[in-house]
PDB file of N, CA, C and O in Angstrom:
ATOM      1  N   UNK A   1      20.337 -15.794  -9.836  1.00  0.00           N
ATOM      2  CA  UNK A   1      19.689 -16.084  -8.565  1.00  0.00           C
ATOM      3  C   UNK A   1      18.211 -15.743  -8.662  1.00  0.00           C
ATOM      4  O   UNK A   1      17.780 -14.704  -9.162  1.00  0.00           O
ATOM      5  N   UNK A   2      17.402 -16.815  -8.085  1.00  0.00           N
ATOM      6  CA  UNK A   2      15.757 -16.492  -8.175  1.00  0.00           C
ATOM      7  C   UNK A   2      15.454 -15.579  -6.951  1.00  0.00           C
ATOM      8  O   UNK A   2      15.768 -16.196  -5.933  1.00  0.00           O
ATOM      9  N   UNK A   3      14.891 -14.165  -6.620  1.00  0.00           N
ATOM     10  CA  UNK A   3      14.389 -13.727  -5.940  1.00  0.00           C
ATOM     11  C   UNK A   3      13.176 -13.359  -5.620  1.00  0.00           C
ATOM     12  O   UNK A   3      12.837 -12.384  -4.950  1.00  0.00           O
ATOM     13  N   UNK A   4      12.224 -14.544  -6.350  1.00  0.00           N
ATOM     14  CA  UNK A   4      10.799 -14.701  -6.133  1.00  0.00           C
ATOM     15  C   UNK A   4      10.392 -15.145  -5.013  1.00  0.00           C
ATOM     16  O   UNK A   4      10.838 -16.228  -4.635  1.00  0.00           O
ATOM     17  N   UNK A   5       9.428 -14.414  -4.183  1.00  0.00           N
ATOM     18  CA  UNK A   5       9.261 -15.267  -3.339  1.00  0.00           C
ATOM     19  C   UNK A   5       7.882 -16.087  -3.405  1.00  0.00           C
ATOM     20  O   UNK A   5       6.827 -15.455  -3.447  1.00  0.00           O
ATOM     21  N   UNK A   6       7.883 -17.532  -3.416  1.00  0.00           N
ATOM     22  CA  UNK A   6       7.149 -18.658  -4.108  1.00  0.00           C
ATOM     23  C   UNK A   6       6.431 -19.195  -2.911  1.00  0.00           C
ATOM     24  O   UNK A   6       7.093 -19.235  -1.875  1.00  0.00           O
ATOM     25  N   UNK A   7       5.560 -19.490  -2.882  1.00  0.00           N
ATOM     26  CA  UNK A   7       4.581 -20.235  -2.250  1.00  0.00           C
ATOM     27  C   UNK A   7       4.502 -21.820  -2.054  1.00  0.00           C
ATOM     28  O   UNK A   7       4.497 -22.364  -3.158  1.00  0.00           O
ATOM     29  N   UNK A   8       4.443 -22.682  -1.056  1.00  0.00           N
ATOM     30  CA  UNK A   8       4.272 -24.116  -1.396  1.00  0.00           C
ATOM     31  C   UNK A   8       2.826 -24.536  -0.942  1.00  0.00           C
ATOM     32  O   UNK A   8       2.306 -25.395  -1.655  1.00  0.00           O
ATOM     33  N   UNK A   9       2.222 -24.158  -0.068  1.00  0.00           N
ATOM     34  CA  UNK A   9       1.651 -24.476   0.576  1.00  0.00           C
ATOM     35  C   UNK A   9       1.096 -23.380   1.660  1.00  0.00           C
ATOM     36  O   UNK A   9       1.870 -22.573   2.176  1.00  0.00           O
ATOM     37  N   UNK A  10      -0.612 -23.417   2.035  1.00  0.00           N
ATOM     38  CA  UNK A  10      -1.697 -22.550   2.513  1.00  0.00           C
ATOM     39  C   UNK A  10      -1.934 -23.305   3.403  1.00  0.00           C
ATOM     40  O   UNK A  10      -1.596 -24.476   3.227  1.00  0.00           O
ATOM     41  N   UNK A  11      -2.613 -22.922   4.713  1.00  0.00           N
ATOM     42  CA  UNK A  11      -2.952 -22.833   6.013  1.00  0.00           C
ATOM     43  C   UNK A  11      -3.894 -22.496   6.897  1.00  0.00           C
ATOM     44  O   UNK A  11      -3.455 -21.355   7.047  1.00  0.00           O
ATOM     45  N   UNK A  12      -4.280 -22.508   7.195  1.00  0.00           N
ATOM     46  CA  UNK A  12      -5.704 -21.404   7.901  1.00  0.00           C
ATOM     47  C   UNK A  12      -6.169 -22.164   9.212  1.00  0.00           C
ATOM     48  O   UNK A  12      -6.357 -23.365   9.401  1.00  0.00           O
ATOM     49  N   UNK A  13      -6.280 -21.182   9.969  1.00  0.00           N
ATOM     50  CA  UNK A  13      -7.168 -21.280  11.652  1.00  0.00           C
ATOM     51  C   UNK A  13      -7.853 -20.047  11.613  1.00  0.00           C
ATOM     52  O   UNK A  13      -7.989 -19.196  10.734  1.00  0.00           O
ATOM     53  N   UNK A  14      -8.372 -20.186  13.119  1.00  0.00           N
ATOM     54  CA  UNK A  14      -9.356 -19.194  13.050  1.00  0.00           C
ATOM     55  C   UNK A  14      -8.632 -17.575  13.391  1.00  0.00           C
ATOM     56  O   UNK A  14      -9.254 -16.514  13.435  1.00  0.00           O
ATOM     57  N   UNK A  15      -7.476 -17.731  13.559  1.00  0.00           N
ATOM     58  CA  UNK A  15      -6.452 -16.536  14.066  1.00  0.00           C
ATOM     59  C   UNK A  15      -5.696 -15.756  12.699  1.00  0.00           C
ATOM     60  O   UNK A  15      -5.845 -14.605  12.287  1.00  0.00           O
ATOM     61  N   UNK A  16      -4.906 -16.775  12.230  1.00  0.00           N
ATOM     62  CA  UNK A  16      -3.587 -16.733  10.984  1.00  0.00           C
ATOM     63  C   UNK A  16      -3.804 -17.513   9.668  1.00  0.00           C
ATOM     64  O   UNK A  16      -4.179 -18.643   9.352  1.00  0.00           O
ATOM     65  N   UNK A  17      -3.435 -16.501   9.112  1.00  0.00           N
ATOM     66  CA  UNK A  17      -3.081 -17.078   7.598  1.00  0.00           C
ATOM     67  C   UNK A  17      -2.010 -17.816   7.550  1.00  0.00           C
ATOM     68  O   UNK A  17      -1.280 -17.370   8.435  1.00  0.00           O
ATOM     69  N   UNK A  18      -1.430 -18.786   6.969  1.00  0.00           N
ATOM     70  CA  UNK A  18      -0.143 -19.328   7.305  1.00  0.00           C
ATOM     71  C   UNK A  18       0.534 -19.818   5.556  1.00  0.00           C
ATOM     72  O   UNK A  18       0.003 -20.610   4.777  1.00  0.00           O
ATOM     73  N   UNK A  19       1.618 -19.162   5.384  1.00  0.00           N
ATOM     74  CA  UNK A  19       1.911 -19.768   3.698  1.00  0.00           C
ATOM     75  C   UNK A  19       3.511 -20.297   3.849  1.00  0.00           C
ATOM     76  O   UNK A  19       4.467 -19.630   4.246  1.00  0.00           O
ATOM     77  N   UNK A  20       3.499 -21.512   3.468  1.00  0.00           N
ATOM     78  CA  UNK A  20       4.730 -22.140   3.695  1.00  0.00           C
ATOM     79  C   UNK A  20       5.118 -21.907   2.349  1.00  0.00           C
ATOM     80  O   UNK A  20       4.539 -22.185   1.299  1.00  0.00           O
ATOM     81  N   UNK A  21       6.878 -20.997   2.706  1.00  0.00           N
ATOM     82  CA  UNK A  21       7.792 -20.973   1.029  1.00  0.00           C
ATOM     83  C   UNK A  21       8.042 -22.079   0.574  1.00  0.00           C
ATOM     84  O   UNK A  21       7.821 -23.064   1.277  1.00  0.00           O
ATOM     85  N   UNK A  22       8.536 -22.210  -0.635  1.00  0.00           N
ATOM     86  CA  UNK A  22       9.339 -22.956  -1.055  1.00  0.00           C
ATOM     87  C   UNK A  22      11.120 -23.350  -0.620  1.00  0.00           C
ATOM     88  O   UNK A  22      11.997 -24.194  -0.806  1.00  0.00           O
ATOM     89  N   UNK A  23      10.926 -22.446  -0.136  1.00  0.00           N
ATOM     90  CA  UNK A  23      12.493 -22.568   0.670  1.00  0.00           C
ATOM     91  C   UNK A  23      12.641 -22.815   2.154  1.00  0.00           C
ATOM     92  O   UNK A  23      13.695 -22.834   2.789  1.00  0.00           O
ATOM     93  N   UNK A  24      10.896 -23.080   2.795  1.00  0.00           N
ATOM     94  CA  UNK A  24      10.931 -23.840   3.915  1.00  0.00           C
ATOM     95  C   UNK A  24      10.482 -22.668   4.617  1.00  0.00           C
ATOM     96  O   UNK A  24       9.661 -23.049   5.451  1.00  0.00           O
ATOM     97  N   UNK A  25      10.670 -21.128   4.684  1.00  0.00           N
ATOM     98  CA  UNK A  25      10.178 -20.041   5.652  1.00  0.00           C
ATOM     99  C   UNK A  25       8.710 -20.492   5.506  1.00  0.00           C
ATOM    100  O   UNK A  25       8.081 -21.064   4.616  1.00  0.00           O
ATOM    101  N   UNK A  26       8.339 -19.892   7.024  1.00  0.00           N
ATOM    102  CA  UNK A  26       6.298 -19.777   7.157  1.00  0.00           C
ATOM    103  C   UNK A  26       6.261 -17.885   6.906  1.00  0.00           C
ATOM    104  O   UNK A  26       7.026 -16.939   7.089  1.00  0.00           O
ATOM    105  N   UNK A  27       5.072 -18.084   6.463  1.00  0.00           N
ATOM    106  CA  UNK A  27       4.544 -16.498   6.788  1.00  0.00           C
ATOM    107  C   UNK A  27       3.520 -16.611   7.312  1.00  0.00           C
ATOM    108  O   UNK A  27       2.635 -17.295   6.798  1.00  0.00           O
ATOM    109  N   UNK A  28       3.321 -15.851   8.700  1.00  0.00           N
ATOM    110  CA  UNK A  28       2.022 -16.099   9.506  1.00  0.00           C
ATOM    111  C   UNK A  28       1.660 -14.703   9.468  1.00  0.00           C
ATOM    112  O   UNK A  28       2.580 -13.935   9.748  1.00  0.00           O
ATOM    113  N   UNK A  29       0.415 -14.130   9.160  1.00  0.00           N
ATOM    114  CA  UNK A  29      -0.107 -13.397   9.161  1.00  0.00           C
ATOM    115  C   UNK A  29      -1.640 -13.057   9.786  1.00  0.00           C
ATOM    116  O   UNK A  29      -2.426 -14.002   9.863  1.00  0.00           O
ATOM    117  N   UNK A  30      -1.888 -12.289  10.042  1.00  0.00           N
ATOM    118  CA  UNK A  30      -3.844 -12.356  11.525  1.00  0.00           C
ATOM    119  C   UNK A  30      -4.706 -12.401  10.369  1.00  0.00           C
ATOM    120  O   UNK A  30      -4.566 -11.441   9.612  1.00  0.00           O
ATOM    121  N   UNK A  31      -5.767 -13.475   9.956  1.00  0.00           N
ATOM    122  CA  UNK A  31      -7.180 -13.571   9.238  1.00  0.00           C
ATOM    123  C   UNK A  31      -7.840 -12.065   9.473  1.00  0.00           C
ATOM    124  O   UNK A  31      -8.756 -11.724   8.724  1.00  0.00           O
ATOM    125  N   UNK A  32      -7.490 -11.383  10.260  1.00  0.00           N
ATOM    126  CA  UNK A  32      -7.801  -9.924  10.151  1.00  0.00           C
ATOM    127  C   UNK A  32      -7.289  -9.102   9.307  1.00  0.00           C
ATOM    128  O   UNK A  32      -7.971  -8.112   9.041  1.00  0.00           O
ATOM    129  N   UNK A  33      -6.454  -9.199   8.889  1.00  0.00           N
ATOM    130  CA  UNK A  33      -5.990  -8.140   7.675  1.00  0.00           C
ATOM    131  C   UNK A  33      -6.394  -8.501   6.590  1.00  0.00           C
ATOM    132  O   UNK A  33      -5.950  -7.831   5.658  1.00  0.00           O
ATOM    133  N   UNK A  34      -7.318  -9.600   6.229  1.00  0.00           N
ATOM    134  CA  UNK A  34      -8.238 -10.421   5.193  1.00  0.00           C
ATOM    135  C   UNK A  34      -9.884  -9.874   5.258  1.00  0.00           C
ATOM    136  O   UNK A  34     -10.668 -10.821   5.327  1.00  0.00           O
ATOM    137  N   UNK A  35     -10.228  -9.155   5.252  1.00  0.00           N
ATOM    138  CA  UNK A  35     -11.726  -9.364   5.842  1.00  0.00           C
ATOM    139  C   UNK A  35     -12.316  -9.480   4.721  1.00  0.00           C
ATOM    140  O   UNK A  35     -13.282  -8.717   4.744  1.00  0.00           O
ATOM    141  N   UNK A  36     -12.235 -10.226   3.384  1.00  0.00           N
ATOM    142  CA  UNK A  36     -12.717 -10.351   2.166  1.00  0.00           C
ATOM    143  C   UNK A  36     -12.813 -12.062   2.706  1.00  0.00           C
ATOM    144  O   UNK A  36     -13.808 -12.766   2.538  1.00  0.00           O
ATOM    145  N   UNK A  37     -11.536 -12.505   3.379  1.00  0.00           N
ATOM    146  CA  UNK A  37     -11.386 -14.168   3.575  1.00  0.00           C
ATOM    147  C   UNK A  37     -11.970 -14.460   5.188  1.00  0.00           C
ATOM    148  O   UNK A  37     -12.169 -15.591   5.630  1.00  0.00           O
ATOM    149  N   UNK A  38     -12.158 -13.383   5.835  1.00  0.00           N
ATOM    150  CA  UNK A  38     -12.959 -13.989   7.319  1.00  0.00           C
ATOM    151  C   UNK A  38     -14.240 -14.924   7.167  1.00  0.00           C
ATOM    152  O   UNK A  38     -14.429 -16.020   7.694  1.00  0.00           O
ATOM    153  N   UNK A  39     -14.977 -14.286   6.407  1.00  0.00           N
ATOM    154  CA  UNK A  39     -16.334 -14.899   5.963  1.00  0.00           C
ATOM    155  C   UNK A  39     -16.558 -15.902   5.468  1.00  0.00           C
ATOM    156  O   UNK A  39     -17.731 -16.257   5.355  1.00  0.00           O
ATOM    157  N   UNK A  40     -15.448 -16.749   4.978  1.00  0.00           N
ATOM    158  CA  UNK A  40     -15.191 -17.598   4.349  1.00  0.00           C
ATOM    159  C   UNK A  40     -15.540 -19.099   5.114  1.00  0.00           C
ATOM    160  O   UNK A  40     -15.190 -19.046   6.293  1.00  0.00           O
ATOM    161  N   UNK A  41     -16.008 -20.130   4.821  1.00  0.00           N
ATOM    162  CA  UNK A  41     -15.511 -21.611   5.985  1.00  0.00           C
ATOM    163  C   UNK A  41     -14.319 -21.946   5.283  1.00  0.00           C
ATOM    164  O   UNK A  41     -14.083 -21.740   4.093  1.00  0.00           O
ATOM    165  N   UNK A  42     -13.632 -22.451   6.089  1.00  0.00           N
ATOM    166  CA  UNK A  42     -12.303 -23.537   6.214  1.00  0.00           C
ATOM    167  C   UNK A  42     -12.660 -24.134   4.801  1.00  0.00           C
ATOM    168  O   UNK A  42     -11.894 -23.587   4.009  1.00  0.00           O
ATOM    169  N   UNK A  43     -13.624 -25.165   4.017  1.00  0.00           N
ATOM    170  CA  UNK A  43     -13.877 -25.119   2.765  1.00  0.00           C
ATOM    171  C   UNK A  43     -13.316 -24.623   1.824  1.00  0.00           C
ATOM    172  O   UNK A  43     -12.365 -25.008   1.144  1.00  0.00           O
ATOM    173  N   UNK A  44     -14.011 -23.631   1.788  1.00  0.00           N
ATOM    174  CA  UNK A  44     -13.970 -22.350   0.644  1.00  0.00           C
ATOM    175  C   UNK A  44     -12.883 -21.879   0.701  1.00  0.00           C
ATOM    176  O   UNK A  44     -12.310 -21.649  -0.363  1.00  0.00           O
ATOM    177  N   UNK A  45     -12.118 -21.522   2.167  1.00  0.00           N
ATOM    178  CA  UNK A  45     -10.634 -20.805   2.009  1.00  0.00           C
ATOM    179  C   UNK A  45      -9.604 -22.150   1.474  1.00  0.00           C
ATOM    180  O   UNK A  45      -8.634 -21.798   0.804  1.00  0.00           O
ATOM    181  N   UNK A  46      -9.722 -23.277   1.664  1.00  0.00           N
ATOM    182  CA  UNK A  46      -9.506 -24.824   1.038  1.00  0.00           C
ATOM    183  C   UNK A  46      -9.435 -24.399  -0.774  1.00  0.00           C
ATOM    184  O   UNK A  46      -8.664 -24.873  -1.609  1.00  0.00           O
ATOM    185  N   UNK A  47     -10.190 -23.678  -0.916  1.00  0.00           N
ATOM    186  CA  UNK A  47      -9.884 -24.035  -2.431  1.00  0.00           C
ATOM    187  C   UNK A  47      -9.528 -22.589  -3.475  1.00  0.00           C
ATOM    188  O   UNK A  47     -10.029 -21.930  -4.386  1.00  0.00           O
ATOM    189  N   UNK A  48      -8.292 -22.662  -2.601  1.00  0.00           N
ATOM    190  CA  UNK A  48      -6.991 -21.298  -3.202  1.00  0.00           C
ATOM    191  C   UNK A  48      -6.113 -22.358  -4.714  1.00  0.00           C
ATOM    192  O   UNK A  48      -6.217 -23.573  -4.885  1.00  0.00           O
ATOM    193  N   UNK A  49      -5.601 -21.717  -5.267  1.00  0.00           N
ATOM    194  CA  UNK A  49      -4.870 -21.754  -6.106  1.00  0.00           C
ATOM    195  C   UNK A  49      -3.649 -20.850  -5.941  1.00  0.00           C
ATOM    196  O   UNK A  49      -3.649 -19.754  -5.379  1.00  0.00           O
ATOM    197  N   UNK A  50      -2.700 -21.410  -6.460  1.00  0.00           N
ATOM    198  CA  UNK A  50      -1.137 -20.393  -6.564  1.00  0.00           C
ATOM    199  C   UNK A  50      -1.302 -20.124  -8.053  1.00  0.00           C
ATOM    200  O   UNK A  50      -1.807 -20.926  -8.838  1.00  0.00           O
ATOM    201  N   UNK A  51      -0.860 -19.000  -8.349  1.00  0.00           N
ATOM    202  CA  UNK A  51      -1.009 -18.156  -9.298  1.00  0.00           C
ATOM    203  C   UNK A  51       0.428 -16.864  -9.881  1.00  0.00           C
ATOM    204  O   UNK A  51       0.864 -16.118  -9.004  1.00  0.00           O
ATOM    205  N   UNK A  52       0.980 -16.748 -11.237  1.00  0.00           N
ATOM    206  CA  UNK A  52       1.762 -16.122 -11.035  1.00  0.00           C
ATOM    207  C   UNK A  52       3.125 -16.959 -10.467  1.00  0.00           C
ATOM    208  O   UNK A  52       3.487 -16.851  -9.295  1.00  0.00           O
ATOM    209  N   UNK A  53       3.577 -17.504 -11.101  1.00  0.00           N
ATOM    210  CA  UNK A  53       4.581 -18.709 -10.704  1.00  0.00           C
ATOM    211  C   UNK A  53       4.625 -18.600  -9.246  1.00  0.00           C
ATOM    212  O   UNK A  53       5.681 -18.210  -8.746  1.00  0.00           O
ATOM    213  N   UNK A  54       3.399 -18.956  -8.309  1.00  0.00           N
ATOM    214  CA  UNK A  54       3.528 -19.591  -7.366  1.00  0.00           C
ATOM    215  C   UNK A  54       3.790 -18.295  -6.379  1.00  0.00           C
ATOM    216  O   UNK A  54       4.040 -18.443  -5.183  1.00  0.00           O
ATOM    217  N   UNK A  55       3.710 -17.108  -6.972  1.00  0.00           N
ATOM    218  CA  UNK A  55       4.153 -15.745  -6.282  1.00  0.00           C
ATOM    219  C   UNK A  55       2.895 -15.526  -5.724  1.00  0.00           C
ATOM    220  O   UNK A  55       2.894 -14.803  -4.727  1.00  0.00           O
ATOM    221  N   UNK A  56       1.725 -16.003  -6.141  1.00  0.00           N
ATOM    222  CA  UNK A  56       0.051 -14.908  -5.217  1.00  0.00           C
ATOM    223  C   UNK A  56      -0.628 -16.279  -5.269  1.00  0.00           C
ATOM    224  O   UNK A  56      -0.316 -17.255  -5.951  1.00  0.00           O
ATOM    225  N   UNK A  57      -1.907 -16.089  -4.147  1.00  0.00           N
ATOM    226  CA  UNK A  57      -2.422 -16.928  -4.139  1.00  0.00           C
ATOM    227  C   UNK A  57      -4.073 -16.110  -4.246  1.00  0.00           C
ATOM    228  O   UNK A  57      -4.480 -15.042  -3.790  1.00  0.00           O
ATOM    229  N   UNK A  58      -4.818 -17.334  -5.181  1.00  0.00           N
ATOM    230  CA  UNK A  58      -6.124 -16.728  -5.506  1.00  0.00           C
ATOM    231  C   UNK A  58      -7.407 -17.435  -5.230  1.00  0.00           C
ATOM    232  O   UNK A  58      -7.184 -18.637  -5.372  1.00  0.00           O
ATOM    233  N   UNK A  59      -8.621 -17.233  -4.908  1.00  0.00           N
ATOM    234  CA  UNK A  59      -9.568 -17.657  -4.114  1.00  0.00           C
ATOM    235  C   UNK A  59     -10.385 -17.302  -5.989  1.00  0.00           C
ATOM    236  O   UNK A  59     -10.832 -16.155  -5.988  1.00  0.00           O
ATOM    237  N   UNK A  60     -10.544 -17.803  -6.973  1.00  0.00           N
ATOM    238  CA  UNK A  60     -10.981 -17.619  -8.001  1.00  0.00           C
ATOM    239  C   UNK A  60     -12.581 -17.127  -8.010  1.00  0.00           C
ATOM    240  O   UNK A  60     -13.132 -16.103  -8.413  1.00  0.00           O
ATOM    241  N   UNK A  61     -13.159 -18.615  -7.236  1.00  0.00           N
ATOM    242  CA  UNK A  61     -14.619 -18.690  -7.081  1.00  0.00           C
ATOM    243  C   UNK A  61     -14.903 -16.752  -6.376  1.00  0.00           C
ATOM    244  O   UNK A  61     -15.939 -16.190  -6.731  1.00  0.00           O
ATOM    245  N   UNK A  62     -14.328 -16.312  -5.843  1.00  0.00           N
ATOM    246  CA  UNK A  62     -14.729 -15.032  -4.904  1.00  0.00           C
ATOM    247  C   UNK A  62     -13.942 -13.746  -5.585  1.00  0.00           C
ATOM    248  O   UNK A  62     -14.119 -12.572  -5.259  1.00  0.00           O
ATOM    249  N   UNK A  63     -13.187 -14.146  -6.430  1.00  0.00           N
ATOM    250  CA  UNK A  63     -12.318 -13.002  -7.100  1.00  0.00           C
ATOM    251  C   UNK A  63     -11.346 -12.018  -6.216  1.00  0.00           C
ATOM    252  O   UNK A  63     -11.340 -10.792  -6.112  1.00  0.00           O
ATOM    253  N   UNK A  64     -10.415 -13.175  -5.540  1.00  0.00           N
ATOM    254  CA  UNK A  64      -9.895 -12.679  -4.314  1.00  0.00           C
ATOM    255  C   UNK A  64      -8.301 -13.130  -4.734  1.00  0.00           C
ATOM    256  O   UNK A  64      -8.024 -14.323  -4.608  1.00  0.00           O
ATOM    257  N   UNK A  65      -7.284 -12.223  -5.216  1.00  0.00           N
ATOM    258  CA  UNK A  65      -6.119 -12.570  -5.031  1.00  0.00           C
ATOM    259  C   UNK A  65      -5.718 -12.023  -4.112  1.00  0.00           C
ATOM    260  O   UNK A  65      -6.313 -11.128  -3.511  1.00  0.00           O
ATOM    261  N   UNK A  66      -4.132 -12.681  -3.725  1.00  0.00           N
ATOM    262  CA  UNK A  66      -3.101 -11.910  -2.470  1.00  0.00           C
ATOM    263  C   UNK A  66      -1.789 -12.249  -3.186  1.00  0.00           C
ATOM    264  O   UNK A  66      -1.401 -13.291  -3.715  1.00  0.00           O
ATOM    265  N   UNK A  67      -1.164 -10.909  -3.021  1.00  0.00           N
ATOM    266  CA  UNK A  67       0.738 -11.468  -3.155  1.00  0.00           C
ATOM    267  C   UNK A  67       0.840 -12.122  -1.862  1.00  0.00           C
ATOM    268  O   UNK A  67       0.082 -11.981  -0.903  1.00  0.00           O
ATOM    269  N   UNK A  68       2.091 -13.009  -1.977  1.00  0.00           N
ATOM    270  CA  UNK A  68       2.431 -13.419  -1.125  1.00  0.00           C
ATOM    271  C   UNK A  68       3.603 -12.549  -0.620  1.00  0.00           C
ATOM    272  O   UNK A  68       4.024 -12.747   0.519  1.00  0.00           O
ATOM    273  N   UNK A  69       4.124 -11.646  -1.362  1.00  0.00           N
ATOM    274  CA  UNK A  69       5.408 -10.668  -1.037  1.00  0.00           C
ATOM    275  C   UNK A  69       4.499  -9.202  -0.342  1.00  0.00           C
ATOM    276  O   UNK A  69       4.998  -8.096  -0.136  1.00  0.00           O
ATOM    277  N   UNK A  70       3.192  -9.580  -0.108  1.00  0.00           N
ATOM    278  CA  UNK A  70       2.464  -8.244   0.135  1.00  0.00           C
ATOM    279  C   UNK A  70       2.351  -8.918   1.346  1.00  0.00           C
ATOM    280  O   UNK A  70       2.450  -8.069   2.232  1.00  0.00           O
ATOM    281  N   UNK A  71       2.218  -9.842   1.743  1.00  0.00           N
ATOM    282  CA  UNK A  71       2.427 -10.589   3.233  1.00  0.00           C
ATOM    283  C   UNK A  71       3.372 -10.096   3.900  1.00  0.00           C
ATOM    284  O   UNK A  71       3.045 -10.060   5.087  1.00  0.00           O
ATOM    285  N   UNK A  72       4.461  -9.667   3.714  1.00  0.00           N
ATOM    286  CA  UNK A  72       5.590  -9.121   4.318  1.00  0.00           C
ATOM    287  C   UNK A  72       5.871  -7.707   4.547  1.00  0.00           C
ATOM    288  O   UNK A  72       6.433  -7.146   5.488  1.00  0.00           O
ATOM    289  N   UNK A  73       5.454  -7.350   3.685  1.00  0.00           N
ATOM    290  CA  UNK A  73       5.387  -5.582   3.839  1.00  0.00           C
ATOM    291  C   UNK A  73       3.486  -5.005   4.306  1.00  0.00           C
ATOM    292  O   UNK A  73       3.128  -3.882   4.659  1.00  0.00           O
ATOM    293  N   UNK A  74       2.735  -6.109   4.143  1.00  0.00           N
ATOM    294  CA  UNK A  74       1.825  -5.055   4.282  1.00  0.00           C
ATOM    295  C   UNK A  74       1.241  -4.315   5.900  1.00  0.00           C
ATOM    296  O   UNK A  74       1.686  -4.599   7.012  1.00  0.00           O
ATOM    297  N   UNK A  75       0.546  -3.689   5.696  1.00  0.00           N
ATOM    298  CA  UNK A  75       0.136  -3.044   7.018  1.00  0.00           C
ATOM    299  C   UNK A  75      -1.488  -3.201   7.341  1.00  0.00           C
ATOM    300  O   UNK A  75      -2.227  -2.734   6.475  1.00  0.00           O
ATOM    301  N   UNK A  76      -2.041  -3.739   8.360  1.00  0.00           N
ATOM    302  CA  UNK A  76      -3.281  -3.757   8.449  1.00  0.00           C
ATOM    303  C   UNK A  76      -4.389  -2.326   7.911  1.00  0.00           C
ATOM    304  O   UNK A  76      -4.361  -1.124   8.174  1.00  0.00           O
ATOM    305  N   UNK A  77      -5.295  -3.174   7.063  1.00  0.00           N
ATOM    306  CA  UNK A  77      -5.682  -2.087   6.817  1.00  0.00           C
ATOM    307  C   UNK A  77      -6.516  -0.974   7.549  1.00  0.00           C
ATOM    308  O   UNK A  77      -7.182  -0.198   6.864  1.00  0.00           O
ATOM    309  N   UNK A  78      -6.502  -0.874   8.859  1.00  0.00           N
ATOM    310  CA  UNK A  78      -7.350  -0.538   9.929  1.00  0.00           C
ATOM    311  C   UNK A  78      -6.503   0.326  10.214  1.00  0.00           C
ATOM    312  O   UNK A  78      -6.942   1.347  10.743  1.00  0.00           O
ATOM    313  N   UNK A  79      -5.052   0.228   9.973  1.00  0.00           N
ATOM    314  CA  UNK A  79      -3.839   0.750  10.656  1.00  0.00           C
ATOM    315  C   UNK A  79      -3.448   1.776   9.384  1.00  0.00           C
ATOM    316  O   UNK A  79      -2.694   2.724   9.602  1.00  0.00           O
ATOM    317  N   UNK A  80      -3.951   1.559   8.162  1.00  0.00           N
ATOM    318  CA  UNK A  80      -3.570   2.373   7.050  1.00  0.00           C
ATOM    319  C   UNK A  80      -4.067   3.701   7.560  1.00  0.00           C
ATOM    320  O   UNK A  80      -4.852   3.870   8.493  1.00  0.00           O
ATOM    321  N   UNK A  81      -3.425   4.725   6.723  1.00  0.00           N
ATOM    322  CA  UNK A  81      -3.871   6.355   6.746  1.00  0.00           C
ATOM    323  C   UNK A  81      -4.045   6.563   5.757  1.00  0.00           C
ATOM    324  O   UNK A  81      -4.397   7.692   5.416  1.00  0.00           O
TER     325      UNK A  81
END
């Protein structure tokens, strides 16, 4: 059984990150827990790559990866201790 969780497809408004699985789940997450990707235009956040069989997604030009399994567990970092 594969328990990767894989990426198909990226998203973006001015609120949420949005990453559609491969198995059809969304992960919506607040452009606030990004503040490396706020600064970004719609463009630039446009030209991600999946990386890591499809497990992280990476913003190359800016040297910006993300798990996509860190989408699910993570905690804002404002909210970290």
């Amino acid at each position: 059984m594969n328990t990767l969780i894989k990426g198909k497809a990226v998203h973006f408004d001015d609120q949420y990150l949005r990453v559609e699985l491969e198995d059809g789940r969304i992960i919506l997450t607040p452009m606030s827990w990004y503040k490396e990707l706020q600064n970004l235009s719609l463009v630039q956040l446009q030209q991600y790559q999946f990386i890591c069989q499809n497990t992280g997604i990476e913003w190359s030009e800016f040297d910006y990866q993300l798990s996509i399994e860190s989408m699910l567990i993570a905690v804002p970092q404002k909210m970290a201790a």
